[in-house]
TORTOR-229908 format. One record per residue (C-alpha): residue number from 1; x, z, y. Coordinates in nm, 2 decimals, decimal comma, m for minus. Each point is the difference from the previous one (the first is absolute). Layout:
BEGIN
pos; c1; c3; c2
NUM; X; Z; Y .
...
//
This chain:
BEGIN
pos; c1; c3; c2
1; m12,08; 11,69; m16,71 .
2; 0,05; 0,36; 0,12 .
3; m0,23; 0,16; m0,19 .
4; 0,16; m0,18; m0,31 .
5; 0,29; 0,13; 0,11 .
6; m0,08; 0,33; 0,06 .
7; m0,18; 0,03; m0,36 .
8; 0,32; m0,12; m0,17 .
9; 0,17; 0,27; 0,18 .
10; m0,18; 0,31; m0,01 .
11; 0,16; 0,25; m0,28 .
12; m0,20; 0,09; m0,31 .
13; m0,17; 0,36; 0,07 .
14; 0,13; 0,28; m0,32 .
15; m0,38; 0,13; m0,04 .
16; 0,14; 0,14; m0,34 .
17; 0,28; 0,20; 0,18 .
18; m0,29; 0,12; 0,23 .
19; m0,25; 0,11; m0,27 .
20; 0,23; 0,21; m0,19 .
21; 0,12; 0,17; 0,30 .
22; m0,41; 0,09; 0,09 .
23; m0,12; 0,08; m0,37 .
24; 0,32; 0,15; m0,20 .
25; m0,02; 0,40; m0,05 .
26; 0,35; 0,04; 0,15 .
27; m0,08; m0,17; 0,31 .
28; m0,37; 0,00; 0,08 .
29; 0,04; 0,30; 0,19 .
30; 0,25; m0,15; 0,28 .
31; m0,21; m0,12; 0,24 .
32; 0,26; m0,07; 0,28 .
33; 0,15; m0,23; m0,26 .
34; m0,31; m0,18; m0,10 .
35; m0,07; m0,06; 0,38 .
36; 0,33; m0,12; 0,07 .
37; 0,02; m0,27; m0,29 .
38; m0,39; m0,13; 0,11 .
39; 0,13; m0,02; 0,37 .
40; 0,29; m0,20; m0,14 .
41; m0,19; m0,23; m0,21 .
42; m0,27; m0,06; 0,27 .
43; 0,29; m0,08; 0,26 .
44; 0,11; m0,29; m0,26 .
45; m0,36; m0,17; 0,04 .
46; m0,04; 0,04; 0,37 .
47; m0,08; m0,36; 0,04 .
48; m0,27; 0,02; m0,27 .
49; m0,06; 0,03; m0,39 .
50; m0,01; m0,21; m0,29 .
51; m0,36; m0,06; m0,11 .
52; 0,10; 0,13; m0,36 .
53; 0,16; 0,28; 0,16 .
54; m0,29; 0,16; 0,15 .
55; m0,16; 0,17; m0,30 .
56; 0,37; 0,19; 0,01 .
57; m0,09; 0,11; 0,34 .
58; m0,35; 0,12; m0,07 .
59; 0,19; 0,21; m0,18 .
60; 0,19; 0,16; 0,22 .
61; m0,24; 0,05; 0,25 .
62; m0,24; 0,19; m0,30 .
63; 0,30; 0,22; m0,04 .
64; m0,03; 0,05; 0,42 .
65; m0,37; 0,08; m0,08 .
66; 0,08; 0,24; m0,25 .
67; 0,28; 0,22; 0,23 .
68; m0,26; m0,04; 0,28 .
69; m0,26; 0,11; m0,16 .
70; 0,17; 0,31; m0,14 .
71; 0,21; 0,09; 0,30 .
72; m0,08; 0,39; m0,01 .
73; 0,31; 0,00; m0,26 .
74; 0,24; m0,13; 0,20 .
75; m0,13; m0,10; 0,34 .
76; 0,30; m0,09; 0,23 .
77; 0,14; m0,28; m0,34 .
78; m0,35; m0,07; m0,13 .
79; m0,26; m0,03; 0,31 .
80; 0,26; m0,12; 0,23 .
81; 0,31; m0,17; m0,18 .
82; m0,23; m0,19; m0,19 .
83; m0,27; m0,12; 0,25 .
84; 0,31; m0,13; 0,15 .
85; 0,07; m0,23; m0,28 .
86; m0,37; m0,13; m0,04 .
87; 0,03; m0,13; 0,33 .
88; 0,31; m0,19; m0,06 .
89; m0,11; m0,12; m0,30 .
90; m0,35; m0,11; 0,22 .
91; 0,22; m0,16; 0,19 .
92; 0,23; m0,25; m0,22 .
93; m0,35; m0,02; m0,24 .
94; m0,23; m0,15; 0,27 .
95; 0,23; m0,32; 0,09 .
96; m0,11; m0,36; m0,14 .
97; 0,08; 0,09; m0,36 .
98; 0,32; m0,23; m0,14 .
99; m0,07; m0,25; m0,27 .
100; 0,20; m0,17; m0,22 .
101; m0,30; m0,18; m0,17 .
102; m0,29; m0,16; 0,24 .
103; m0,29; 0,14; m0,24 .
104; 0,17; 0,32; m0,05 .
105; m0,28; 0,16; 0,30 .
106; m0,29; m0,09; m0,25 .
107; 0,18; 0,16; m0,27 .
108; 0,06; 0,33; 0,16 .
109; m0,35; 0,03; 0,23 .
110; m0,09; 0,31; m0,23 .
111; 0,36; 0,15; 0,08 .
112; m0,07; m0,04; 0,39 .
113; m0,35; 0,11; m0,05 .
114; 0,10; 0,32; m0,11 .
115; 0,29; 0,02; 0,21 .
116; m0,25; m0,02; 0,34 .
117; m0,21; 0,29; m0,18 .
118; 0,24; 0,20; m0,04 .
119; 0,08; m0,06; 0,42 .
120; m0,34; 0,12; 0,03 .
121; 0,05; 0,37; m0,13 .
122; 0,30; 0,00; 0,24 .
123; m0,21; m0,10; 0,31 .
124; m0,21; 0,29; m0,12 .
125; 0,28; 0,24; 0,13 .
126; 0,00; m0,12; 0,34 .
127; 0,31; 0,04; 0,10 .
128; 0,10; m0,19; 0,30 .
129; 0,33; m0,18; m0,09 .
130; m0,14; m0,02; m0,34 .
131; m0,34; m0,20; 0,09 .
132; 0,22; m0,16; 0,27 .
133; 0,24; m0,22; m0,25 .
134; m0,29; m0,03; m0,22 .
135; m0,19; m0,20; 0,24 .
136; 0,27; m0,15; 0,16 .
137; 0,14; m0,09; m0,37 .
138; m0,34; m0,13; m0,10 .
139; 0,00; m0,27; 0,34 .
140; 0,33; m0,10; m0,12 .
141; m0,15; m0,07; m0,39 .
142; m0,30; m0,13; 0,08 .
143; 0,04; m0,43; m0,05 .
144; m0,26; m0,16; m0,21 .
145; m0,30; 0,02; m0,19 .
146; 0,13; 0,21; m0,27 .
147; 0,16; 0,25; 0,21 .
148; m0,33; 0,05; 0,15 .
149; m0,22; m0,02; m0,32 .
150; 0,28; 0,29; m0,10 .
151; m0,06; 0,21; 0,29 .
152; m0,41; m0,04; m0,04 .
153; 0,03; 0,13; m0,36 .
154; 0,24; 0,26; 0,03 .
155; m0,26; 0,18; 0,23 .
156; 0,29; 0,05; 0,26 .
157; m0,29; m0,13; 0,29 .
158; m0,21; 0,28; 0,01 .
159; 0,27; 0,25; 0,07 .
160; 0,18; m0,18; 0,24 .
161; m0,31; 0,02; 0,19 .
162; m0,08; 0,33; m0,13 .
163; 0,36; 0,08; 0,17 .
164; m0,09; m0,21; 0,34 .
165; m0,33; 0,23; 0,03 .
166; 0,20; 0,35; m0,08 .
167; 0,20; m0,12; 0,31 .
168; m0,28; m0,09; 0,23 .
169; m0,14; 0,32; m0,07 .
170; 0,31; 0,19; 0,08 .
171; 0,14; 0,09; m0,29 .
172; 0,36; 0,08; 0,00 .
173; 0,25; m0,17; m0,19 .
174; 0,28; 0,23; m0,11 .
175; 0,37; m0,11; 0,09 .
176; 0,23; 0,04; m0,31 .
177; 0,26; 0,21; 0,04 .
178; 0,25; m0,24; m0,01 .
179; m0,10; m0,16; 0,33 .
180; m0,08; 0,33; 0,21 .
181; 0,31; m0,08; 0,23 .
182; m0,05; m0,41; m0,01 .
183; m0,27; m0,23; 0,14 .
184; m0,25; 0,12; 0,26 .
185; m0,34; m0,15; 0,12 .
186; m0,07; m0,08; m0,35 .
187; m0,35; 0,03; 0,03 .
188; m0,10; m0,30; 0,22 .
189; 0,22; m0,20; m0,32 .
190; m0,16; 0,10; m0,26 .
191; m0,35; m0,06; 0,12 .
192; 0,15; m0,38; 0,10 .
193; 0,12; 0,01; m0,35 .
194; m0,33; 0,07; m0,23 .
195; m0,25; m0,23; 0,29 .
196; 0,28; m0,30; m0,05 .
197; 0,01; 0,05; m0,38 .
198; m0,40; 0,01; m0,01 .
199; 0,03; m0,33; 0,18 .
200; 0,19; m0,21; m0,24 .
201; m0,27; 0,17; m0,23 .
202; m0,25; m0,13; 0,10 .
203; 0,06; m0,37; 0,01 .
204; m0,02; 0,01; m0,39 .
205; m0,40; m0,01; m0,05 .
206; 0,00; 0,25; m0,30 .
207; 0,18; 0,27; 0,20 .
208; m0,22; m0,11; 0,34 .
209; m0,35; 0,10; m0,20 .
210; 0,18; 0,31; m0,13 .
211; 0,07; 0,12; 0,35 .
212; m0,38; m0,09; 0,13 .
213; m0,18; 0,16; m0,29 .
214; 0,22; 0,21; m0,15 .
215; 0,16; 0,17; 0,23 .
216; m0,21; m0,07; 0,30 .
217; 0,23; m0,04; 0,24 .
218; m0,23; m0,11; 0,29 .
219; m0,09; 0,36; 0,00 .
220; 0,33; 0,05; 0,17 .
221; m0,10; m0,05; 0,31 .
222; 0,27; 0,17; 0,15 .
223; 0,25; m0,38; m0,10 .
224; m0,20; m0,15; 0,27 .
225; 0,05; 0,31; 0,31 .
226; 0,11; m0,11; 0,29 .
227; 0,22; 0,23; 0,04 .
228; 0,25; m0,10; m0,27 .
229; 0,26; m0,22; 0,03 .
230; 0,00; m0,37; 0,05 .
231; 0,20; m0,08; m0,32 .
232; m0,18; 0,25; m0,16 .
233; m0,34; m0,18; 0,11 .
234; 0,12; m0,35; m0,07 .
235; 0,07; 0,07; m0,39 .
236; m0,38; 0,17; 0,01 .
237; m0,17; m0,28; 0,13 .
238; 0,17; m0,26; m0,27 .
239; m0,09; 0,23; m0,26 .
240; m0,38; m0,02; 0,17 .
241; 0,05; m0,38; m0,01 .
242; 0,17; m0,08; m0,35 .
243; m0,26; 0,26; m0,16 .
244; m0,29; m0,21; 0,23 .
245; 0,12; m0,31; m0,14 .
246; 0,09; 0,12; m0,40 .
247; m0,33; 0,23; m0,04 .
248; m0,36; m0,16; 0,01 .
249; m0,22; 0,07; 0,27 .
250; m0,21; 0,25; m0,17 .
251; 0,26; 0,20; m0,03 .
252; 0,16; 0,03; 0,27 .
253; m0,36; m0,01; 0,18 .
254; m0,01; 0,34; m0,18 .
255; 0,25; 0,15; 0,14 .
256; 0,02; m0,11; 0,35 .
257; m0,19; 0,27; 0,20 .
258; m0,09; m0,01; 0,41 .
259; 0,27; 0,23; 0,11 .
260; 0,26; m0,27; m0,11 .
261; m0,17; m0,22; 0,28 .
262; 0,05; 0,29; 0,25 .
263; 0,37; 0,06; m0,13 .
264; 0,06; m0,40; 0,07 .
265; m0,18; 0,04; 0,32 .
266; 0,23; 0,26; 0,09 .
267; 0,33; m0,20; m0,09 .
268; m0,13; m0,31; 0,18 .
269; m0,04; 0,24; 0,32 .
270; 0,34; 0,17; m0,07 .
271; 0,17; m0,37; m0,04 .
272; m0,18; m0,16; 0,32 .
273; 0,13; 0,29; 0,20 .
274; 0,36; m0,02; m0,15 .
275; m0,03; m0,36; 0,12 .
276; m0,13; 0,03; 0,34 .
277; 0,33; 0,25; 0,04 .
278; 0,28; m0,19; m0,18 .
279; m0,16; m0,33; m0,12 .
280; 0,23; 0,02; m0,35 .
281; m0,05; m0,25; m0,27 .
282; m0,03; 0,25; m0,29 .
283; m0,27; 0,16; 0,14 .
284; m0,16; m0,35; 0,06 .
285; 0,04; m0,07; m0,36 .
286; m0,15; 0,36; m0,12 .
287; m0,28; m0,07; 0,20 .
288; m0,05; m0,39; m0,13 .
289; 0,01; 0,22; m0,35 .
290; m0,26; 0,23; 0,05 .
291; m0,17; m0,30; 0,11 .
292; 0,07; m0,23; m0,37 .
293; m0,15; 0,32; m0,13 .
294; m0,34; m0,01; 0,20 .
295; m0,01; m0,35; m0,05 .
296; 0,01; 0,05; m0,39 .
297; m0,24; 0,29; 0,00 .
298; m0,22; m0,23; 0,21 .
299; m0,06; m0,21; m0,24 .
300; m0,19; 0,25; m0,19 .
301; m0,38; m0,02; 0,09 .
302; m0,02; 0,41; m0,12 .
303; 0,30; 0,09; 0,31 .
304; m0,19; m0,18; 0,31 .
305; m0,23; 0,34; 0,00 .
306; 0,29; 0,21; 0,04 .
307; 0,20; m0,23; 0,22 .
308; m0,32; m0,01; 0,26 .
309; 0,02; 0,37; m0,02 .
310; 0,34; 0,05; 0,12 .
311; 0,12; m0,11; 0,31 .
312; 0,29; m0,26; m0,18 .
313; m0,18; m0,30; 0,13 .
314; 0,04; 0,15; 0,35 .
315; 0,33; 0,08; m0,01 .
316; 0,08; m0,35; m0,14 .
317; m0,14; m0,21; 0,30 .
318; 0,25; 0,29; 0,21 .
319; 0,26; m0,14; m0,18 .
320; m0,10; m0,38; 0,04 .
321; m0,09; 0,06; 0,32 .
322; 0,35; 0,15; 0,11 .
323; 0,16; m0,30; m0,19 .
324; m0,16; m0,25; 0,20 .
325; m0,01; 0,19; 0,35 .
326; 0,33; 0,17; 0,04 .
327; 0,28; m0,15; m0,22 .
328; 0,16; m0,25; 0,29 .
329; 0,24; m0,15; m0,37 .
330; m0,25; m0,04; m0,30 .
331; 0,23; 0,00; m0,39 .
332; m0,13; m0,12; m0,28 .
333; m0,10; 0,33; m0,10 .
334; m0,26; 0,04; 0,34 .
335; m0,16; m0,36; m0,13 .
336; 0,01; 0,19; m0,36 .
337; m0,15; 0,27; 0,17 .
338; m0,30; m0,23; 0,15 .
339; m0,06; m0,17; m0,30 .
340; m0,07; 0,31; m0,22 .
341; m0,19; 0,14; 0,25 .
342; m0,22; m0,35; m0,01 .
343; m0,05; 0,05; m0,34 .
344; m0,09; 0,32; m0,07 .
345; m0,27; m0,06; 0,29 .
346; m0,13; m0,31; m0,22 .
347; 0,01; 0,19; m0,30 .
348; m0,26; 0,30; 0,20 .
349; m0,18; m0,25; 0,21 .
350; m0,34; 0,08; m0,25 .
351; 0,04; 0,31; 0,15 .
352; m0,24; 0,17; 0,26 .
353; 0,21; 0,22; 0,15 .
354; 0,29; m0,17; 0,02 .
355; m0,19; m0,29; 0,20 .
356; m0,12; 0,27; 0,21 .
357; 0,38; 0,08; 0,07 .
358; 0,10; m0,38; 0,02 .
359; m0,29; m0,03; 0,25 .
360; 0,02; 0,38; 0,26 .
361; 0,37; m0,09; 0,02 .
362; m0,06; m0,33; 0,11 .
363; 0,31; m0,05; m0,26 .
364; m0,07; m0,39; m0,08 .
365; 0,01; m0,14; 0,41 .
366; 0,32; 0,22; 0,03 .
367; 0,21; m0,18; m0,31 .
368; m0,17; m0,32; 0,15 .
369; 0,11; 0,01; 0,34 .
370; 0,36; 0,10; m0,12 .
371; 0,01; m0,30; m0,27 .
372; m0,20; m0,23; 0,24 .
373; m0,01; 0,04; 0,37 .
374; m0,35; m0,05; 0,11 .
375; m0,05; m0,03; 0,38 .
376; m0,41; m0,05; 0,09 .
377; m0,15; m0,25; m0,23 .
378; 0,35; m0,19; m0,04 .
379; 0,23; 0,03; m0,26 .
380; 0,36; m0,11; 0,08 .
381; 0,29; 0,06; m0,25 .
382; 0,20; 0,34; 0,08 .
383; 0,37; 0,00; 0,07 .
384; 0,06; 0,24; m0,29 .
385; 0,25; 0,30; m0,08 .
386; m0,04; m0,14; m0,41 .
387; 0,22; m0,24; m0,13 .
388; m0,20; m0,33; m0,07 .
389; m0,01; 0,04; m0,39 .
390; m0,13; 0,36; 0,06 .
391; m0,24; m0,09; 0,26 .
392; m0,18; m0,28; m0,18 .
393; 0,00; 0,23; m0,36 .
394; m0,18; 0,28; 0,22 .
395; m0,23; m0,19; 0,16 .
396; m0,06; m0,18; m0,33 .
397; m0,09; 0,35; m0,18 .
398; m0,22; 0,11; 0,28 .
399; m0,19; m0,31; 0,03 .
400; m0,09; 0,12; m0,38 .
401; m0,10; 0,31; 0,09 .
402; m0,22; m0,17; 0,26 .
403; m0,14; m0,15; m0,26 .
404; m0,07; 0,25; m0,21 .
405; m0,21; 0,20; 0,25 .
406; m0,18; m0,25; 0,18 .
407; m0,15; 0,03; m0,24 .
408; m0,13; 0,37; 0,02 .
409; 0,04; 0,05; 0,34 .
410; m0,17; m0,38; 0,11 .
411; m0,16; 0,18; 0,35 .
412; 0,36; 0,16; 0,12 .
413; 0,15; m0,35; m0,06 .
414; m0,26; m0,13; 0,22 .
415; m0,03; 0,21; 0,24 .
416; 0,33; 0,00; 0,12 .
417; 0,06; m0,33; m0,10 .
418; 0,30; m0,01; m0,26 .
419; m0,11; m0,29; m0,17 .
420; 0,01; m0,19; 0,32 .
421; 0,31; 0,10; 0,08 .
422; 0,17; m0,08; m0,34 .
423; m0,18; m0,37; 0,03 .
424; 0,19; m0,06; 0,37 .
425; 0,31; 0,21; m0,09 .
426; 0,04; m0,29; m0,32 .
427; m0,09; m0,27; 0,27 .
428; 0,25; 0,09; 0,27 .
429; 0,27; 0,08; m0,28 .
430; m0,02; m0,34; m0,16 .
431; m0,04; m0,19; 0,36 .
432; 0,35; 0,19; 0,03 .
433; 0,15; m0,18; m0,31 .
434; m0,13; m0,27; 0,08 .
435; 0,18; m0,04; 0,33 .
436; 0,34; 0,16; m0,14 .
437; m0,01; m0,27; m0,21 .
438; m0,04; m0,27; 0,25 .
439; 0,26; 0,13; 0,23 .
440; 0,25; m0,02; m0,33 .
441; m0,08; m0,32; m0,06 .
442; 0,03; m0,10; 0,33 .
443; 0,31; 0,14; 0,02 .
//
């Protein structure tokens, strides 16, 4: 195959050649040379490295570390010429290493292990193209369970969020010198680059516990501001949902606080409004998200406090309520919309306030009348704007949720007579079957 291929034909790297050139007393002292022949070597591995060749490069980057590190000498060769060559060598390193043996991964785990720590003092610097084709190398790298279990003991996930929080807080990355005239606007990348990273973190279930207790970052409540940008708040609420779904409750019970419910609030107000303007799709799916995360949190008997607190239950029947008033053609993501909302009410129904809420908005007639059109005491079947799968898989969840709070609530359900309804409403629909299916077969 091509990768086959593009083993058999990749040169052999002179590492010898290299070495002597760094380490022998008539030549350590040309640094211009040394950072020519490590540029060279890494443009002959662009594609990637050999698994056995990595420990070569570790190398090479130590020797980085060490002209970094003592720059004051010779700042313009050693600071600059030679942070230039750790990123390139970043960049061929973190590709899906080459194999020619399919065990070879297991044999060198300690290699990569202490390659990835080594990434870590790097990310220390925070230097924006630097922490830039680290994090962007790192998505590249990251495949299977090894890689992860690599990255989870090389200790590299506490300062990549140790990096994502300097930025939230306004730290400023400094621009090496070699790209003051190039790329602009960096800044909205880079912050893309370390959430997106964080991410693919976090679905390895070692590395999601490390974020939640470790490096607690739920305190950062700024991931989850309204006012950053959607793909920025996408990648924050699946980190939210893979660490919900890794960590055990307790944990994460821990560490969720009542000012997340106000943030999520606040993005299902900013989403509806976005809506009611433009009606876009991704913003429909953002705020279906934020909803897959109340729904998990609601789950937990220790968050319904704090959700009855905020107003996120009130914004939610906003949002179902818009869905089933205004939107003249429904997607699948409106029904999505419906049915998360119908769940997460289930999920709170044991509590008082939200009942009180359900009941002084008069919420449960208004999705009634829209899914079933009741005229006096008759029911008759609505001409609907639904499709007829969507239809009958809404009014199958609600009648749930009926369920559920009849329940609690037995004297609203008989006062206004819901029960009743539902009885004549199931009557009328199947007399309508009934006679569709006579005029078929009469037909």
């Amino acid at each position: 195959n091509s990768l086959q291929f593009l083993i058999f034909c990749m040169e052999v790297l002179d590492f010898p050649a290299l070495w002597d050139l760094l380490e022998s007393r008539f030549t350590r002292h040309l640094h211009n040379r040394h950072i020519s022949a490590i540029q060279k070597l890494c443009d002959q591995r662009s594609d990637g490295v050999y698994l056995d060749e990595l420990a070569s490069f570790h190398k090479i980057l130590t020797v980085c570390q060490t002209h970094i590190q003592n720059g004051g000498s010779n700042a313009e060769a050693s600071a600059g010429g030679f942070l230039q060559c750790a990123i390139k060598v970043i960049e061929c390193t973190l590709h899906p290493h080459l194999k020619s043996k399919s065990f070879e991964k297991v044999e060198h785990f300690e290699t990569v292990r202490q390659y990835l720590q080594l990434l870590t003092w790097y990310l220390s610097l925070r230097y924006l193209h630097l922490t830039i084709a680290i994090c962007r190398g790192l998505q590249h790298y990251l495949v299977d369970v090894l890689d992860y279990k690599a990255v989870h003991e090389s200790g590299i996930v506490p300062e990549l969020v140790d990096t994502l929080r300097s930025w939230c807080y306004g730290a400023v990355f400094e621009t090496e010198a070699h790209w003051h005239q190039q790329s602009r606007s960096t800044n909205a990348e880079l912050s893309l680059e370390i959430i997106t990273v964080i991410k693919m973190v976090s679905r390895s279930e070692a590395c999601a516990l490390t974020l939640v207790q470790k490096t607690d970052i739920f305190d950062l409540k700024m991931l989850f501001d309204a006012e950053m940008s959607d793909e920025f708040l996408a990648q924050s609420i699946e980190i939210l949902l893979n660490c919900i779904e890794m960590v055990p409750a307790s944990a994460i019970a821990a560490y969720i606080e009542i000012d997340h419910f106000y943030l999520f609030s606040a993005l299902l107000r900013k989403y509806l409004q976005l809506i009611q303007i433009g009606s876009k799709t991704a913003h429909k799916q953002l705020m279906n998200d934020v909803f897959a995360v109340l729904l998990r949190l609601s789950k937990f008997q220790s968050m319904h406090k704090m959700l009855e607190r905020s107003r996120v239950v009130y914004m939610l029947l906003q949002c179902a309520n818009y869905v089933l008033t205004e939107v003249a053609i429904p997607t699948n993501i409106d029904a999505q919309t419906l049915h998360l909302v119908f769940s997460i009410v289930q999920e709170l129904s044991g509590c008082h306030r939200v009942l009180a809420v359900l009941i002084e908005e008069q919420w449960l007639r208004q999705v009634w009348r829209r899914l079933f059109v009741v005229a006096d005491d008759e029911c008759v079947v609505a001409e609907p704007k639904w499709s007829a799968s969507q239809l009958l898989n809404l009014r199958t969840h609600f009648v749930f949720t009926l369920q559920k709070l009849s329940q609690l609530i037995p004297k609203y359900f008989y006062q206004h007579r819901m029960m009743n309804n539902l009885c004549v409403f199931l009557v009328s629909y199947q007399e309508r079957i009934t006679q569709r299916t006579n005029i078929q077969q009469h037909i």
